[in-house]
C-alpha positions as CSV (number, residue, x, y, z in Angstrom):
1,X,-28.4,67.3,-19.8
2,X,-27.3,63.7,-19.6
3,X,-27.2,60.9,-17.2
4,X,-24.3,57.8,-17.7
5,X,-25.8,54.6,-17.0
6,X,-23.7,51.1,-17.2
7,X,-25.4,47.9,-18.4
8,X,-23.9,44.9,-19.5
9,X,-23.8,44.4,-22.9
10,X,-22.2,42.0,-25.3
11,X,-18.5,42.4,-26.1
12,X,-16.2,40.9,-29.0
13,X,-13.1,39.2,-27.0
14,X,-9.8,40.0,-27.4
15,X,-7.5,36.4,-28.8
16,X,-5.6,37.5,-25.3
17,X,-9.0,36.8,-23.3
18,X,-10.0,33.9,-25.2
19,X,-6.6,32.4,-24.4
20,X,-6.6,33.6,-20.3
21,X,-10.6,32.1,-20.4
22,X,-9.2,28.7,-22.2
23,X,-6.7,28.6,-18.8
24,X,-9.1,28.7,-16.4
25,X,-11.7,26.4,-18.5
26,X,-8.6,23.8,-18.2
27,X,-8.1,23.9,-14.7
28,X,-12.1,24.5,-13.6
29,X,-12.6,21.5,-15.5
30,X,-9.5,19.5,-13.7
31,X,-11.0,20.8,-10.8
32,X,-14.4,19.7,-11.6
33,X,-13.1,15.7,-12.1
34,X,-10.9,15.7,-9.2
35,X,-14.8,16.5,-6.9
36,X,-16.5,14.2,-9.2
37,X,-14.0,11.6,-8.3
38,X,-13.8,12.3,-4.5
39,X,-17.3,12.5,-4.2
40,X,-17.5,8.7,-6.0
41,X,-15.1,7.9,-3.5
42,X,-17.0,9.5,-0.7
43,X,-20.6,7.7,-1.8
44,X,-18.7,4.5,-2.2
45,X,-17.0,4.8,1.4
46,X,-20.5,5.9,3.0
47,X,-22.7,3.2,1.0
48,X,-20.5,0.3,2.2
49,X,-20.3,2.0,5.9
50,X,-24.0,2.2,4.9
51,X,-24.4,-1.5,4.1
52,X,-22.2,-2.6,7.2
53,X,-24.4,-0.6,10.0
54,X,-27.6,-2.2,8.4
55,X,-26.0,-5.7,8.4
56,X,-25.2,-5.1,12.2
57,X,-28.9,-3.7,12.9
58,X,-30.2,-6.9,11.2
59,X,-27.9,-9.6,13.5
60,X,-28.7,-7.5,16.5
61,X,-32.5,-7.6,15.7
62,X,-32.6,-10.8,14.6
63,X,-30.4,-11.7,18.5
64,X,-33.0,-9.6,20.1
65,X,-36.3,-11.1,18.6
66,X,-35.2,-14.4,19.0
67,X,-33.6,-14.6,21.9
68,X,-30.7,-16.8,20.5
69,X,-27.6,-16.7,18.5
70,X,-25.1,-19.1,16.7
71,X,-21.9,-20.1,18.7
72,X,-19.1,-22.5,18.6
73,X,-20.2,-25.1,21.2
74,X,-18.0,-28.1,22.2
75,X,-19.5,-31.5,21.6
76,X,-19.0,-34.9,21.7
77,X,-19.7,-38.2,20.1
78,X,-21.4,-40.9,22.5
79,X,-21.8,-44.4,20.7
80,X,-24.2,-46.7,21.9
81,X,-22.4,-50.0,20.2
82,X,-25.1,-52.8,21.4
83,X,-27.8,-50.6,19.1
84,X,-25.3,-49.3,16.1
85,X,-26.1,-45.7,17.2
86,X,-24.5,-42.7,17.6
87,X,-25.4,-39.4,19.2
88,X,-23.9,-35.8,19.6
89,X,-24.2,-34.5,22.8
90,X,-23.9,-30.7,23.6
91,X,-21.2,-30.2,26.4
92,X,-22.7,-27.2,27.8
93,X,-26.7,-28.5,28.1
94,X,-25.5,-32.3,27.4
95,X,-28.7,-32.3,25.1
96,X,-28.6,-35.1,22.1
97,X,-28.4,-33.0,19.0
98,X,-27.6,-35.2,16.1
99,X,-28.3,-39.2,16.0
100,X,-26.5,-41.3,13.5
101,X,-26.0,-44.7,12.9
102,X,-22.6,-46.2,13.7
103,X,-20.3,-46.4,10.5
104,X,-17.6,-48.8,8.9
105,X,-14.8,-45.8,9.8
106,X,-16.3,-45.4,13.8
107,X,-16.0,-49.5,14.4
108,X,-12.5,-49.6,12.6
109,X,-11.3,-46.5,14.9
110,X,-12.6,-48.7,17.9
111,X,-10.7,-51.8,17.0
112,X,-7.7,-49.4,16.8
113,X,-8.4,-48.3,20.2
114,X,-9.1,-51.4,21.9
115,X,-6.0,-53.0,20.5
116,X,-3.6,-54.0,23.1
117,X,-0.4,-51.7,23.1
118,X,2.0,-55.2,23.3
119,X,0.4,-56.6,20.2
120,X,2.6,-55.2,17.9
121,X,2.4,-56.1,14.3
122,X,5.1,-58.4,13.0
123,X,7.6,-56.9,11.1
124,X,10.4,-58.6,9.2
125,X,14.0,-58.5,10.1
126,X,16.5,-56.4,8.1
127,X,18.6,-58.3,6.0
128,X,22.0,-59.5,7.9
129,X,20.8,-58.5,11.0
130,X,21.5,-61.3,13.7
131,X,19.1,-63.8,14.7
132,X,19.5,-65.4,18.0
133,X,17.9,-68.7,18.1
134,X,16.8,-69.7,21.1
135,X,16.9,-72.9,21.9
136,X,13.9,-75.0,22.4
């Protein structure tokens, strides 16, 4: 009597199997770059979404613990000329936020300003351009 088991056992390869297994090692390993490389792409994506949420959570807490936050505010100069001082004024709580002294630039832009519109600088007259004297 017998009894026909199978097991697997070690087999010399045919050069037609080699060749058919060097095929597929090709493409598996194709394969296997092309998911390495999405998966780079796919950690990079998530660790910058990553990065950007926690950024967000920080701003937000930081809003939320303090109770305050940056924003463009409109403000103005104020000059106080008799004491050579200057002071920024927030328009929206008119508080005094910065306090300079009065510079060379701020008085020249006020003489600008204060000068009448009628006094005109003189300019010379373009050559052969008629002169009408007036008599005296």
């Amino acid at each position: 009597m017998s009894t026909t088991v199978i097991r697997t056992l070690s087999c010399d390869l045919r050069y037609a199997e080699i060749h058919k297994y060097g095929e597929e090692l090709s493409k598996t390993i194709e394969s296997l770059a092309e998911a390495n490389d999405l998966k780079k792409a796919s950690a990079a994506y998530h660790a910058e979404k990553i990065a950007s949420l926690e950024k967000d959570v920080r701003q937000l807490s930081r809003k939320i613990s303090t109770k305050k936050e940056d924003r463009e505010v409109k403000c103005e100069w104020q000059y106080r000329w008799e004491e050579g001082m200057k002071d920024l004024v927030r328009l929206d709580t008119f508080q005094i936020i910065e306090t300079l002294p009065i510079s060379d630039a701020d008085h020249q832009t006020r003489l600008e300003l204060e000068k009448p519109e009628n006094d005109l600088p003189d300019t010379p007259e373009p050559e052969g351009a008629a002169v009408e004297k007036i008599p005296e």
